[in-house]
C-alpha positions in Angstrom: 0.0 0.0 0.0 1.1 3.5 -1.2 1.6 6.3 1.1 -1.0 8.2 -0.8 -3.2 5.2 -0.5 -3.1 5.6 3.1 -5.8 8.3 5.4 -4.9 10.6 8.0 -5.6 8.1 10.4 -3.8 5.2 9.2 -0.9 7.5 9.3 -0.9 8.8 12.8 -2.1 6.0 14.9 0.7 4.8 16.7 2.6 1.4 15.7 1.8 2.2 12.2 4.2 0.7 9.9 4.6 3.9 7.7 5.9 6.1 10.5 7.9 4.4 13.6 6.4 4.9 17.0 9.2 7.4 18.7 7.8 10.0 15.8 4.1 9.5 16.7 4.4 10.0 19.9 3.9 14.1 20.3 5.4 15.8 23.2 2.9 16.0 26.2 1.0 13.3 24.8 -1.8 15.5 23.4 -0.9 15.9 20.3 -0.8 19.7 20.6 3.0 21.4 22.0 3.1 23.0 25.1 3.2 26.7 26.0 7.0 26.6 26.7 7.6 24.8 23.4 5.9 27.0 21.1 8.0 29.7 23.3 11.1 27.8 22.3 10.2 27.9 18.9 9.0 31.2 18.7 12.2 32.2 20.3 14.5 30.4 17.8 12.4 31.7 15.1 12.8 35.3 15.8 16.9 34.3 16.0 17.3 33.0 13.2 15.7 35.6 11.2 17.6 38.1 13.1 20.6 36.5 12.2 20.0 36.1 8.2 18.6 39.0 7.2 20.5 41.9 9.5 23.8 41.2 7.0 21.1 42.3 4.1 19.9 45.0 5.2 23.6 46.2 5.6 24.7 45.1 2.3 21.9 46.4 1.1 22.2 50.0 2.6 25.8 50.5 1.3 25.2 54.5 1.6 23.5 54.5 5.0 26.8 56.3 7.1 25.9 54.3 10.8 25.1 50.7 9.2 27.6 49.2 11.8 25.6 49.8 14.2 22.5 49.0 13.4 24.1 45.4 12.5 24.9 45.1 15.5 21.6 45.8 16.7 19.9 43.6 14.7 22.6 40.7 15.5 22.3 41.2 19.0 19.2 40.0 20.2 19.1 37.8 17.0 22.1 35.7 18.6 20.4 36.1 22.5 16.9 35.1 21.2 18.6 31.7 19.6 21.1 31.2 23.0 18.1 31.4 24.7 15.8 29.3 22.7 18.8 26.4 22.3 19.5 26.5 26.0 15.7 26.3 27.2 15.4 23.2 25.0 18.5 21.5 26.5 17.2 21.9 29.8 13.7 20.7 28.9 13.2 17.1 30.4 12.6 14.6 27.5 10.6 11.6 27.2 13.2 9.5 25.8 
């Protein structure tokens, strides 16, 4: 049996043969995340964006005489955001 083949159900119940059981299992066992999960996401989120786009902006703004600084404020809290985000999720107690 294809993938396609398959329904929504067949495909999350757990023990199913298309998806191993460690995968189906989601975090607090609701299905849904938790609050401080979807904080840890949104945290890491915000980082990385932070972190790819500031050098833009700066390339971008090549006549702009204080672009230094604004990089650095942009890459700041882009690189706290993420510290934060990673270091919350390492300290999060996990199931397996």
């Amino acid at each position: 049996m294809r993938r396609a083949d398959l329904s929504l159900d067949a495909i999350v119940r757990c023990g199913d043969s298309v998806m191993p059981p460690c995968t189906l299992v989601m975090r607090n066992g609701s299905g849904r995340p938790t609050t401080r999960e979807r904080l840890e996401d949104l945290l890491r989120e915000i980082g990385t964006l932070l972190l790819a786009f500031a050098p833009f902006d700066v390339a971008l703004s090549s006549e702009r005489p204080n672009r230094w600084p604004i990089l650095l404020l942009f890459l700041s809290p882009g690189i706290f955001f993420l510290a934060i985000a990673l270091l919350a999720e390492r300290r999060r107690p996990h199931d397996n």
